[in-house]
N, CA, C and O atoms as CSV, one atom per row, in Angstrom:
chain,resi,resn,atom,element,x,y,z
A,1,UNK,N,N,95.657,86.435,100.251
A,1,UNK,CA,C,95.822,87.512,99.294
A,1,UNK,C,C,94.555,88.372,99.304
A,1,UNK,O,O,93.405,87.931,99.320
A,2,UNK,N,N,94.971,89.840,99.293
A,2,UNK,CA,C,93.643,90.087,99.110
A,2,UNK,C,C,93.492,91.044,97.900
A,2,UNK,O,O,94.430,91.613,97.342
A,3,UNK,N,N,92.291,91.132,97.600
A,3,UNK,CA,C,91.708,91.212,96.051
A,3,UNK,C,C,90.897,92.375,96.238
A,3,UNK,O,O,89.943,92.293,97.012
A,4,UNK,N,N,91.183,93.645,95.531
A,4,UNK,CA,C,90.491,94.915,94.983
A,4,UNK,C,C,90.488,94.987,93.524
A,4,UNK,O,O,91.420,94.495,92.888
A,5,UNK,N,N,89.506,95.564,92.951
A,5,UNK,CA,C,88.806,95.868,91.628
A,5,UNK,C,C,88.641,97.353,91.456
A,5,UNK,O,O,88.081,98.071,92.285
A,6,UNK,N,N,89.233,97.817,90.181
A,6,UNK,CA,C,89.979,98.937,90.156
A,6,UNK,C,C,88.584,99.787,88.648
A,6,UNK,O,O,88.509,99.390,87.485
A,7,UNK,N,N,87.853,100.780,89.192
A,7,UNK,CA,C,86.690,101.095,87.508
A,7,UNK,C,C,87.276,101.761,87.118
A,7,UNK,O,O,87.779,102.387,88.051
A,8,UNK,N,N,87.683,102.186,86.021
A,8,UNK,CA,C,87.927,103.665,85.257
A,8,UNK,C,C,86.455,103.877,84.619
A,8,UNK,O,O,85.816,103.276,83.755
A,9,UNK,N,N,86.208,104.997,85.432
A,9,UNK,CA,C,84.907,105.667,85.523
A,9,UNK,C,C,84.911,107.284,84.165
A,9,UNK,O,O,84.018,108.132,84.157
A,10,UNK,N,N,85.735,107.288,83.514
A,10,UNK,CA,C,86.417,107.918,82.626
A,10,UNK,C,C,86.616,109.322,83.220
A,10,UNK,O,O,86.606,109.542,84.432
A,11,UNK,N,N,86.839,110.460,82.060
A,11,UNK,CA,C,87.438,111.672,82.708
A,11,UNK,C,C,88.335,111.874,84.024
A,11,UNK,O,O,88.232,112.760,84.872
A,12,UNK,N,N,89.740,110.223,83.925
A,12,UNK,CA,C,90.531,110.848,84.572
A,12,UNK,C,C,89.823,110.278,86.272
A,12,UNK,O,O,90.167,110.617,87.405
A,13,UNK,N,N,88.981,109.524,85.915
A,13,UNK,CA,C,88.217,109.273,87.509
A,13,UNK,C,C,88.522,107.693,87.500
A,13,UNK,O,O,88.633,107.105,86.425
A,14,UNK,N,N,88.647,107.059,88.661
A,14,UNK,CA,C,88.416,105.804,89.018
A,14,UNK,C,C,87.544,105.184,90.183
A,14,UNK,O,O,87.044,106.233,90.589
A,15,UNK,N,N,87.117,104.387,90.844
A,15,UNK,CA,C,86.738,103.935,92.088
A,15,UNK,C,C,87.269,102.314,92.240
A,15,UNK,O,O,87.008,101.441,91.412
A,16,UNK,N,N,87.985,102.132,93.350
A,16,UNK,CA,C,88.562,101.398,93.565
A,16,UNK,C,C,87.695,100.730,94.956
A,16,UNK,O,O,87.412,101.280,96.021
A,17,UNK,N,N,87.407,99.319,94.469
A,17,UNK,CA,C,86.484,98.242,95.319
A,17,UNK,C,C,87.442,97.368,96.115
A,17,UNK,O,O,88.087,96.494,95.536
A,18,UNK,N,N,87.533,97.534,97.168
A,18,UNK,CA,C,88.542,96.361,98.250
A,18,UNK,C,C,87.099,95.215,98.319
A,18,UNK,O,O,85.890,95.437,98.259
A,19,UNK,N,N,87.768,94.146,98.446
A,19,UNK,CA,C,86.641,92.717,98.446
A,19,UNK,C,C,86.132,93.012,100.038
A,19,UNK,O,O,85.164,92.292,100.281
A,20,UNK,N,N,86.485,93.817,101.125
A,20,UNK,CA,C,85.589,94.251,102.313
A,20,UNK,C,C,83.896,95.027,102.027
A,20,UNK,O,O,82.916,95.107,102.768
A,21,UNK,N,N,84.198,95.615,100.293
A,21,UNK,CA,C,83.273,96.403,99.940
A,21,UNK,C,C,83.484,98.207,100.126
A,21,UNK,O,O,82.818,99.130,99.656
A,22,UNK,N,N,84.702,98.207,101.013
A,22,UNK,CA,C,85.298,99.626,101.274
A,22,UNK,C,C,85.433,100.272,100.169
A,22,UNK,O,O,85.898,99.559,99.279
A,23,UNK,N,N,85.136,101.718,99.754
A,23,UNK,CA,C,85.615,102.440,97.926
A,23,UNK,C,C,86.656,103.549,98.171
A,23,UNK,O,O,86.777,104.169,99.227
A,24,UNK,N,N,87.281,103.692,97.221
A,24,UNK,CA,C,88.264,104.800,97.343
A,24,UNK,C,C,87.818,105.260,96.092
A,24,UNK,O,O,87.639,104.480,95.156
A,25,UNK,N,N,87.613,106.553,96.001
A,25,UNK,CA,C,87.697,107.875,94.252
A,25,UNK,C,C,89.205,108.181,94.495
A,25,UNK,O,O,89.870,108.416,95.504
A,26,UNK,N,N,89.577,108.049,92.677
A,26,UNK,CA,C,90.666,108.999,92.951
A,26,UNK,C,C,90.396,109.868,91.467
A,26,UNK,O,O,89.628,109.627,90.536
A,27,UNK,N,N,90.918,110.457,91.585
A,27,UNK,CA,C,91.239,111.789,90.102
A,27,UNK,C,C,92.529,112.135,90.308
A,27,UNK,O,O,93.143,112.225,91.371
A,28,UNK,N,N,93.072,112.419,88.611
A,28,UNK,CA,C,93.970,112.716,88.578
A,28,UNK,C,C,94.395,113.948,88.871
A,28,UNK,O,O,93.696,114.919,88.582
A,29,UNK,N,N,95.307,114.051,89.335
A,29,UNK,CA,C,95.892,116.096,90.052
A,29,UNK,C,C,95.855,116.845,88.885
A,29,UNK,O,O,96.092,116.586,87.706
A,30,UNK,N,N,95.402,118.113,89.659
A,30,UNK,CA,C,95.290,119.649,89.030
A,30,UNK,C,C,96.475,119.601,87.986
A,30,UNK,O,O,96.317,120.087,86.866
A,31,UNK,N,N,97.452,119.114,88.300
A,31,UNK,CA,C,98.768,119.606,87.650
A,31,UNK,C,C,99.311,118.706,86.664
A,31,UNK,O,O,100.357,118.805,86.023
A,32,UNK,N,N,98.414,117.804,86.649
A,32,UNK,CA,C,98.362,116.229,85.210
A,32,UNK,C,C,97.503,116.314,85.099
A,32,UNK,O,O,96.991,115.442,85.801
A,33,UNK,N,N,96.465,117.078,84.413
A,33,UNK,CA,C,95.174,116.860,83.582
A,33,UNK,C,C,93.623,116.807,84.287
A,33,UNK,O,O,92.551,116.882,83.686
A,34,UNK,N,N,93.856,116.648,85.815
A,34,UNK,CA,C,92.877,116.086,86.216
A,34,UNK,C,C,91.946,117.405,87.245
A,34,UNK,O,O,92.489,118.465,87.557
A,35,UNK,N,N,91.068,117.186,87.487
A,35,UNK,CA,C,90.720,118.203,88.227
A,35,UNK,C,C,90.790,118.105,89.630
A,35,UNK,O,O,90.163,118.958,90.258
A,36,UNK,N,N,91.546,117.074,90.389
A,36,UNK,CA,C,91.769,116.841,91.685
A,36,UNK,C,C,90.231,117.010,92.565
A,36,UNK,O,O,89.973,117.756,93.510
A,37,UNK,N,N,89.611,116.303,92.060
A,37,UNK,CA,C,88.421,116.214,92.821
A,37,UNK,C,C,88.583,115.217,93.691
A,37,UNK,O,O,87.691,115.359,94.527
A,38,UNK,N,N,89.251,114.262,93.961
A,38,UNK,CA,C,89.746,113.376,95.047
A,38,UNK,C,C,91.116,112.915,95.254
A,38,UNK,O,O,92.007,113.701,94.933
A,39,UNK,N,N,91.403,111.910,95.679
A,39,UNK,CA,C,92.837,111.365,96.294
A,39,UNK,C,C,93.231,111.102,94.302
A,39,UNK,O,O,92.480,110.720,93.405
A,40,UNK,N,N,94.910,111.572,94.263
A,40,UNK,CA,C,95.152,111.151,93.007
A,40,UNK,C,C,95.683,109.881,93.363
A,40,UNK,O,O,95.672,109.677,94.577
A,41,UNK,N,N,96.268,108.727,92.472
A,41,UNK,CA,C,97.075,107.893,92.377
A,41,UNK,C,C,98.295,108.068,93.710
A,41,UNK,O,O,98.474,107.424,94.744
A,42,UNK,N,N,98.833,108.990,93.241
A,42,UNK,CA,C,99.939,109.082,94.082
A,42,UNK,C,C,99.816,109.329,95.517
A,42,UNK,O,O,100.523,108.793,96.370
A,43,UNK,N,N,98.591,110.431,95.804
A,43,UNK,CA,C,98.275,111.130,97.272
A,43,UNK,C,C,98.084,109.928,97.799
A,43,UNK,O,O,98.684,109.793,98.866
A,44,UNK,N,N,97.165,108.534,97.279
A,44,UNK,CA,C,96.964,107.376,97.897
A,44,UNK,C,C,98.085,106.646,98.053
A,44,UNK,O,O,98.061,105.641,98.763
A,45,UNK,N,N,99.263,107.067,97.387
A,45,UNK,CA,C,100.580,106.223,97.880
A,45,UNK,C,C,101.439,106.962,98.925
A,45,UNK,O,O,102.332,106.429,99.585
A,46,UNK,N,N,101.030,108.363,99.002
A,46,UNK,CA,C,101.667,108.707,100.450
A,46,UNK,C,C,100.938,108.770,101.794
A,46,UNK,O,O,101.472,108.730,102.902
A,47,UNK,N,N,99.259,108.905,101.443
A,47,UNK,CA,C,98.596,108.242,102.522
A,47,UNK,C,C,98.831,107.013,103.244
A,47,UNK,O,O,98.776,106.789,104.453
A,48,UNK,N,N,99.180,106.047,101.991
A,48,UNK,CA,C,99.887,104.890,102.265
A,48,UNK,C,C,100.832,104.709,103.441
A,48,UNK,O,O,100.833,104.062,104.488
A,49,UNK,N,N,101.424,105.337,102.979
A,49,UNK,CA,C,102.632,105.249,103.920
A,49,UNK,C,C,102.336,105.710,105.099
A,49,UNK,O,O,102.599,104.958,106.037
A,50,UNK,N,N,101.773,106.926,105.386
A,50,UNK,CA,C,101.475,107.402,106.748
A,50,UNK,C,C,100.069,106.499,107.351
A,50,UNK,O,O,99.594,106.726,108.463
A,51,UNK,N,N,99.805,105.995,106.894
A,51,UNK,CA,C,98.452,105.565,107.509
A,51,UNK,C,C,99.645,103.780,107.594
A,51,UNK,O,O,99.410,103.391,108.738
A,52,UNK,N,N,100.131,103.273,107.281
A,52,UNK,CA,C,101.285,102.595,107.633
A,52,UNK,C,C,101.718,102.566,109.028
A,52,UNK,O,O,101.497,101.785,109.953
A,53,UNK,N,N,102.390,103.627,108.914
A,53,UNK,CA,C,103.348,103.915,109.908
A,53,UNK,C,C,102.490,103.877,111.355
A,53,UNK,O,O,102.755,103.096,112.269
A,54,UNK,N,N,101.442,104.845,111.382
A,54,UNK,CA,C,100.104,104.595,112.471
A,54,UNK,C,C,99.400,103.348,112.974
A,54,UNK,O,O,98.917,103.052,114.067
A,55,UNK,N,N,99.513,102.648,111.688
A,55,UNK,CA,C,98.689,101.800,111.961
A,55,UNK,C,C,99.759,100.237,112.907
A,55,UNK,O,O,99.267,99.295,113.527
A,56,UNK,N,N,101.182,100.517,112.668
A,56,UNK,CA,C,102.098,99.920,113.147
A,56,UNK,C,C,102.819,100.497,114.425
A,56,UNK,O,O,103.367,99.848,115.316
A,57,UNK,N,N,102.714,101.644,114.331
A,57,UNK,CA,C,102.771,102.466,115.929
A,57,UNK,C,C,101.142,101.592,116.896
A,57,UNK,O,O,101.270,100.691,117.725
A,58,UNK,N,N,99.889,102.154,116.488
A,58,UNK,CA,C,98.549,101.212,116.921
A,58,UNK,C,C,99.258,99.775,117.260
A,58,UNK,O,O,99.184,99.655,118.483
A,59,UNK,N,N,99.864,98.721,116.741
A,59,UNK,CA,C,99.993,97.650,116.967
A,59,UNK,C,C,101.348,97.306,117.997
A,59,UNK,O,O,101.432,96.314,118.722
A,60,UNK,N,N,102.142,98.147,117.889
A,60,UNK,CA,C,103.107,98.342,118.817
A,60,UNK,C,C,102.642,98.396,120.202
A,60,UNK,O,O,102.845,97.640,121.152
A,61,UNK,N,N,101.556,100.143,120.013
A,61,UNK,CA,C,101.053,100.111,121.489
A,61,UNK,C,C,99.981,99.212,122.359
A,61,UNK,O,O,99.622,99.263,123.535
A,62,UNK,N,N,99.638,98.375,121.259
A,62,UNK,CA,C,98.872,97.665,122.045
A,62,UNK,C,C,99.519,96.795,122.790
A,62,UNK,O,O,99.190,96.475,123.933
A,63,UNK,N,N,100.802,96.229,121.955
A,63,UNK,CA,C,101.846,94.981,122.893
A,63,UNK,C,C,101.840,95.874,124.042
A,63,UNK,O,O,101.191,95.565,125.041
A,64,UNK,N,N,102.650,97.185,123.972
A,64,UNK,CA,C,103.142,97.864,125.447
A,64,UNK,C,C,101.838,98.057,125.898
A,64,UNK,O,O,102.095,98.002,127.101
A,65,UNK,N,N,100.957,98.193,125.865
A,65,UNK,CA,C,99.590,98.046,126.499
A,65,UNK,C,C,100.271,99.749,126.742
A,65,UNK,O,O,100.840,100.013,127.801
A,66,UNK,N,N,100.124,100.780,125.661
A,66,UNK,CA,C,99.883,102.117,125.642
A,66,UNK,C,C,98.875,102.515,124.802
A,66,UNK,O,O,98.521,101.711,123.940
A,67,UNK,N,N,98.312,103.637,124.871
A,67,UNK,CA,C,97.199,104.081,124.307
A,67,UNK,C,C,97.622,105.271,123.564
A,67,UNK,O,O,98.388,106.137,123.989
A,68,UNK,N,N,97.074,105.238,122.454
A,68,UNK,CA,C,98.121,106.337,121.184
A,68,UNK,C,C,96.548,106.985,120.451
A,68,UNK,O,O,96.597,107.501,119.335
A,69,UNK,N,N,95.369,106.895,121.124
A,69,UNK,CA,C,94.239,107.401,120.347
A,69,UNK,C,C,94.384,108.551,120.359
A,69,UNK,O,O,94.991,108.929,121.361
A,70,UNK,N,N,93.862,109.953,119.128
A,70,UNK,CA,C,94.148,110.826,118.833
A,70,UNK,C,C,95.889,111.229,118.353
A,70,UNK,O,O,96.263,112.400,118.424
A,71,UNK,N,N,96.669,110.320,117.965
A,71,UNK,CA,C,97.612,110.525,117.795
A,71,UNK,C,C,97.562,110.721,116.202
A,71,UNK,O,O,96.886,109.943,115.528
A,72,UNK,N,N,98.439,111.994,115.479
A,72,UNK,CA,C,97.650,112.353,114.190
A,72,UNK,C,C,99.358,112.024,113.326
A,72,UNK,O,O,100.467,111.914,113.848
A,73,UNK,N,N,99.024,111.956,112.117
A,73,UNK,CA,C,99.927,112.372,111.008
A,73,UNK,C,C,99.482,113.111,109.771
A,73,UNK,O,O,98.543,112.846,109.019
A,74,UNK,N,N,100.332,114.064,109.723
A,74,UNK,CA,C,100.348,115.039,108.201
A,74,UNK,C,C,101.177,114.432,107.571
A,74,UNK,O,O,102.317,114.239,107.992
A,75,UNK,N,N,100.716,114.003,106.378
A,75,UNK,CA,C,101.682,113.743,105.197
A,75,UNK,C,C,101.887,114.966,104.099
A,75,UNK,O,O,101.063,115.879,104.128
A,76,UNK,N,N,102.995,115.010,103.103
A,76,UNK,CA,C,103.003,115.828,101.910
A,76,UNK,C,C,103.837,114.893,101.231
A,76,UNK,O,O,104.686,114.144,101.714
A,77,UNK,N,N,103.484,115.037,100.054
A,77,UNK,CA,C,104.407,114.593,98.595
A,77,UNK,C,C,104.703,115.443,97.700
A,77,UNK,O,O,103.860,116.065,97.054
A,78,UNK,N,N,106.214,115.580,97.546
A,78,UNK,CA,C,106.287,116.225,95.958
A,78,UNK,C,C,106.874,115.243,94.747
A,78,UNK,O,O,107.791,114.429,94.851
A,79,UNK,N,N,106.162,115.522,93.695
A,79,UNK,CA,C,106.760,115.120,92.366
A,79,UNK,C,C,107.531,115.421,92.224
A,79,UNK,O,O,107.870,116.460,92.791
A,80,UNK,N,N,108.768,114.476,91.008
A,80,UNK,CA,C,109.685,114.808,90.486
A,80,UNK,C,C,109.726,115.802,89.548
A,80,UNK,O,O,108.849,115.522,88.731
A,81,UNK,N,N,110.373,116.987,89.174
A,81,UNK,CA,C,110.520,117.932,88.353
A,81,UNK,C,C,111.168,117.492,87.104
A,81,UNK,O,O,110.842,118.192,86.145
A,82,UNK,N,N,111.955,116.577,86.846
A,82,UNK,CA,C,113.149,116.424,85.799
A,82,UNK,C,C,112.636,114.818,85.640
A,82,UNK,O,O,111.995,114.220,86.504
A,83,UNK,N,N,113.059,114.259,84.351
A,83,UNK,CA,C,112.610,113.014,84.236
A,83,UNK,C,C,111.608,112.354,84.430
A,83,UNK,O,O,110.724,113.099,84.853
A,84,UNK,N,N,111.217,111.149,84.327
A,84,UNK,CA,C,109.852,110.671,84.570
A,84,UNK,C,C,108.928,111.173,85.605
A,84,UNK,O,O,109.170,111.430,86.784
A,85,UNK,N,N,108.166,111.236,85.149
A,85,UNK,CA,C,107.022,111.692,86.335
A,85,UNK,C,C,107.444,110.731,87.625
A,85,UNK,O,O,108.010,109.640,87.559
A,86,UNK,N,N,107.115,111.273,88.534
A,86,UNK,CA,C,107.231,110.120,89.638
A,86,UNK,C,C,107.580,110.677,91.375
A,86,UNK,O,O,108.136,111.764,91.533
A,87,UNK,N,N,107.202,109.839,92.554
A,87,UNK,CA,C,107.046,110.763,93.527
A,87,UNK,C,C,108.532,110.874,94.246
A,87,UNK,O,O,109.184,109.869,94.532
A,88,UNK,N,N,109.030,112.356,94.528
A,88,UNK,CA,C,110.374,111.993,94.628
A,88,UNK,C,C,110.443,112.232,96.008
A,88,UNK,O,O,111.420,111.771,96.597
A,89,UNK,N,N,109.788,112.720,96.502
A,89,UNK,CA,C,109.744,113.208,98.203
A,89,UNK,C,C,108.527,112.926,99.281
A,89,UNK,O,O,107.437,113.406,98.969
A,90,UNK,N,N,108.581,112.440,100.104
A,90,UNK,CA,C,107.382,112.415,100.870
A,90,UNK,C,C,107.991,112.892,102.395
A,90,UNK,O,O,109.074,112.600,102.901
A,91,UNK,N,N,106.795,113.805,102.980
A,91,UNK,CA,C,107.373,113.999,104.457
A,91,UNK,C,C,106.169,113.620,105.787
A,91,UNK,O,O,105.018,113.976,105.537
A,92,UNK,N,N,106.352,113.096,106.816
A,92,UNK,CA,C,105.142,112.398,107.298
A,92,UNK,C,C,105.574,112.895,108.957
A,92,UNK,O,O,106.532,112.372,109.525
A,93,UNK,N,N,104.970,113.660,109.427
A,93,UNK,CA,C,104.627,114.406,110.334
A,93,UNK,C,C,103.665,113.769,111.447
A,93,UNK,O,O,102.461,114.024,111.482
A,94,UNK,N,N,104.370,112.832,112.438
A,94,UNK,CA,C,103.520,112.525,113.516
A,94,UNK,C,C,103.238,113.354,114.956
A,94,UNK,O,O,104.251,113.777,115.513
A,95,UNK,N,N,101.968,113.615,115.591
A,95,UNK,CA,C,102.694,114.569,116.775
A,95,UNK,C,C,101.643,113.480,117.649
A,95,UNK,O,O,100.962,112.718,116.962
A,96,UNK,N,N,101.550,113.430,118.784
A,96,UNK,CA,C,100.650,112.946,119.729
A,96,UNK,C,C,101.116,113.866,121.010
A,96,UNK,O,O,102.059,114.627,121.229
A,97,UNK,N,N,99.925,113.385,121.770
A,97,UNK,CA,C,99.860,114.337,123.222
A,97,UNK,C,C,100.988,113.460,124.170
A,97,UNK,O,O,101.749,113.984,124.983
A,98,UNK,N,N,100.897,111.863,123.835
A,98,UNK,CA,C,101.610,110.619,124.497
A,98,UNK,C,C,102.685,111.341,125.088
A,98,UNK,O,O,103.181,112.166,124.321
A,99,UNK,N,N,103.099,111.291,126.008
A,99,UNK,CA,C,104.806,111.636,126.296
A,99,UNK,C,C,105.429,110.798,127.200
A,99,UNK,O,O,105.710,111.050,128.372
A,100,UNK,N,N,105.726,109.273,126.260
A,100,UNK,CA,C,106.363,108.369,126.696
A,100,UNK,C,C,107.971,108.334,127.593
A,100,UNK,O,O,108.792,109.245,127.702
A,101,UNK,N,N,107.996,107.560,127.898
A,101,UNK,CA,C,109.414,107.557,128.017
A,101,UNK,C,C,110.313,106.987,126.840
A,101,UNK,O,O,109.785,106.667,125.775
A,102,UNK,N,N,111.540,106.876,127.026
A,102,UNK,CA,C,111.829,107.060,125.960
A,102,UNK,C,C,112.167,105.603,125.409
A,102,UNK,O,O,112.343,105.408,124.206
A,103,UNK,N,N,112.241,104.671,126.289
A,103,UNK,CA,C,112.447,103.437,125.916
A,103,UNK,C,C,110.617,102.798,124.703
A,103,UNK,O,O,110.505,102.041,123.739
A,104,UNK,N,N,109.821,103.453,125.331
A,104,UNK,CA,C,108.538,103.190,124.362
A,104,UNK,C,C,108.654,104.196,123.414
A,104,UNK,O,O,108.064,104.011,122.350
A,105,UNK,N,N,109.405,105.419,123.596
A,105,UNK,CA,C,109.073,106.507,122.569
A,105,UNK,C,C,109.903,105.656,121.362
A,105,UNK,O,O,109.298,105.714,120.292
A,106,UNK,N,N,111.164,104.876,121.310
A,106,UNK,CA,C,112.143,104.153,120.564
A,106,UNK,C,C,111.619,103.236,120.141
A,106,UNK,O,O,111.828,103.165,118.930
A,107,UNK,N,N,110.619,101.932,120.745
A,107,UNK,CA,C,109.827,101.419,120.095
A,107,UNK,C,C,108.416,101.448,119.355
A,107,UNK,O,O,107.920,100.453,118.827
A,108,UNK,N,N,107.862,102.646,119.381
A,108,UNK,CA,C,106.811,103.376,118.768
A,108,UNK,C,C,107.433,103.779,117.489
A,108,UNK,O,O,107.057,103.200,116.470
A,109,UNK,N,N,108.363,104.724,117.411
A,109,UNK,CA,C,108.879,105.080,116.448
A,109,UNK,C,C,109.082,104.153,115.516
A,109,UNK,O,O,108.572,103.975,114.409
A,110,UNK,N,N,110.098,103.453,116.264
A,110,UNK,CA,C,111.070,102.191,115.278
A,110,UNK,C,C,109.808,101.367,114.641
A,110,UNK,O,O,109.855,101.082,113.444
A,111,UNK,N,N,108.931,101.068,115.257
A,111,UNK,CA,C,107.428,100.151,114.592
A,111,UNK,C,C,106.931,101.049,113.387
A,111,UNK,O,O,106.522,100.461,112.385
A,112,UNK,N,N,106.937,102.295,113.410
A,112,UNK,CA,C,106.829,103.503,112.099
A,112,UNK,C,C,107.854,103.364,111.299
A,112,UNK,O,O,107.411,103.290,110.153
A,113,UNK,N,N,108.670,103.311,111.304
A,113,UNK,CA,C,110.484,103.381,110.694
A,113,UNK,C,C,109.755,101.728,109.709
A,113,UNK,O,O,109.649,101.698,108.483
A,114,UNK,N,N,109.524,101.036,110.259
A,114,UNK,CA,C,110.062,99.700,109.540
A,114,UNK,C,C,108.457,98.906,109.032
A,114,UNK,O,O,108.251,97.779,108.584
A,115,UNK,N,N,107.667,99.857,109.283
A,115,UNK,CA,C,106.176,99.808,108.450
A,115,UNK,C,C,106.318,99.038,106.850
A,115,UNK,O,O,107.147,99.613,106.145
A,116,UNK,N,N,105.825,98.173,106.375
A,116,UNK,CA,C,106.017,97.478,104.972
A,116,UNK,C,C,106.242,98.590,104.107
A,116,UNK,O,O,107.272,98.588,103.433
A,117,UNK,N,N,105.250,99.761,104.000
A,117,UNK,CA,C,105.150,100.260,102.631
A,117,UNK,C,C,106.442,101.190,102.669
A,117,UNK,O,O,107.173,101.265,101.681
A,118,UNK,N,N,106.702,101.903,103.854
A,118,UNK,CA,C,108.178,102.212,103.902
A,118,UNK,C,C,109.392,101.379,103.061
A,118,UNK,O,O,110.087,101.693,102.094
A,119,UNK,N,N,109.313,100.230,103.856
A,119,UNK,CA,C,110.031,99.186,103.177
A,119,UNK,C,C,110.085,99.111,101.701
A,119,UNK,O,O,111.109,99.173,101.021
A,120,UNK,N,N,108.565,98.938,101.173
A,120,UNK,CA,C,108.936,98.803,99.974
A,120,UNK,C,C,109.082,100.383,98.831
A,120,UNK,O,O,108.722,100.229,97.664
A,121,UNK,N,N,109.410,101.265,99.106
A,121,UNK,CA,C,109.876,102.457,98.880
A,121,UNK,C,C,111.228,101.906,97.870
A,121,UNK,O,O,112.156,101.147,98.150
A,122,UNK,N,N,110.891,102.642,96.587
A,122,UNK,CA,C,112.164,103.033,95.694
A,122,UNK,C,C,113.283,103.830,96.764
A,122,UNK,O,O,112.868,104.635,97.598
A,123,UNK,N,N,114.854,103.472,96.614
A,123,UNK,CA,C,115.694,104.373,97.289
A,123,UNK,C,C,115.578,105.043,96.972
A,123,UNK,O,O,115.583,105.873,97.882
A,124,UNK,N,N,115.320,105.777,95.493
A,124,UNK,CA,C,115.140,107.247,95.129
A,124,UNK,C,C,114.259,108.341,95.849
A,124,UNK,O,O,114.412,109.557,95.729
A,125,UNK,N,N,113.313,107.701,96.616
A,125,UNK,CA,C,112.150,108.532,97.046
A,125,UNK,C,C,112.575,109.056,98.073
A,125,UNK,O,O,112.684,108.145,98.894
A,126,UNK,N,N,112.854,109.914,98.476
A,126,UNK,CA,C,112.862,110.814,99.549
A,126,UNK,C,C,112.128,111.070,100.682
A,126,UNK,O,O,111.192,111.869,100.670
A,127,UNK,N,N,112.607,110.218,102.052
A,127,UNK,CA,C,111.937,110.257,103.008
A,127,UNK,C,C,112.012,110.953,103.982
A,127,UNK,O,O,112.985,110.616,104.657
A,128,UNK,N,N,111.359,111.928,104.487
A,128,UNK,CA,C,111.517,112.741,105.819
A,128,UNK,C,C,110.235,112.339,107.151
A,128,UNK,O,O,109.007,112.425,107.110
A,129,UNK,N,N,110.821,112.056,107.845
A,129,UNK,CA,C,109.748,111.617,109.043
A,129,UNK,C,C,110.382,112.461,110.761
A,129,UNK,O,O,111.380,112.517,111.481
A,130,UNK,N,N,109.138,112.911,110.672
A,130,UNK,CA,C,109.532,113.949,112.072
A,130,UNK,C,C,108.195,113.314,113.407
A,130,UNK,O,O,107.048,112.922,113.194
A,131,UNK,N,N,108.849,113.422,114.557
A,131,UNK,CA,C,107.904,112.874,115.457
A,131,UNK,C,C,107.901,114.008,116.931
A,131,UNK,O,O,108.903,114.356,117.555
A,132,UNK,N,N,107.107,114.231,117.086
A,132,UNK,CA,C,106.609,115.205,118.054
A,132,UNK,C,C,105.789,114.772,119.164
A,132,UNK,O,O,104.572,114.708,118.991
A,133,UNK,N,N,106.332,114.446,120.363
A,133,UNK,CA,C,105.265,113.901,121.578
A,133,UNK,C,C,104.881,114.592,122.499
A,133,UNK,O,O,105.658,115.547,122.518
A,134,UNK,N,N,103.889,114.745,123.573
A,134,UNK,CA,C,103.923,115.696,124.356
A,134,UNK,C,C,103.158,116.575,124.143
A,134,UNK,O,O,102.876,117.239,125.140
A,135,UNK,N,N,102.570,116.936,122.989
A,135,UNK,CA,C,101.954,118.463,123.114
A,135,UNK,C,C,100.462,118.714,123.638
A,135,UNK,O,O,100.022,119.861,123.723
């Protein structure tokens, strides 16, 4: 199991301690009170996910003994408008230069597709994932 320690540093600020000693700031968004001076709550749950998906594409290519360095993802999230606050959309944008064939391009992907934090995704949340190879 592993164990992080979470400060509320007040005004809406936190720093979050992983037991590696690694820190994350977050503040709450421009648009809930906060002055978005760093990752909010949520931006760290769609980073999540894309830094996921990479990091399980990375472990894929190492089985196929392919090399995926410089391979990037853009994430975006939008909030829900109606009802509880909450994130209703995320879209995660991979492109790399790689231009596999397609039997690795299917298992690269699919290792992104089935990433944990994906997994553990509310059905409500709205997922869009686009993949771009080659460029």
């Amino acid at each position: 199991m592993t164990k992080m320690k979470v400060f509320y540093l007040g005004d809406l600020h936190t720093e979050c301690t992983h037991e590696s000693g690694a820190k994350i700031a977050t503040d709450a968004p421009k648009d809930n009170m906060g002055k978005g001076e760093a990752f909010s709550p949520t931006d760290l749950f769609a980073a999540s996910l894309a830094t996921c998906m990479v990091t399980l594409m990375g472990i894929m290519a190492r089985k196929l003994q392919v090399e995926l360095k410089g391979l990037t993802a853009e994430v975006e999230k939008e909030m829900t408008t109606t009802g509880p606050r909450r994130l209703g959309k995320v879209i995660v944008r991979i492109r790399s230069e790689l231009s596999p064939n397609s039997q690795v391009r299917e298992k690269l992907e699919k290792a992104a597709l089935d990433c944990p934090v994906g997994l553990s995704l509310h059905p409500d949340v709205i997922v869009e994932v686009d993949f771009v190879w080659g460029l």
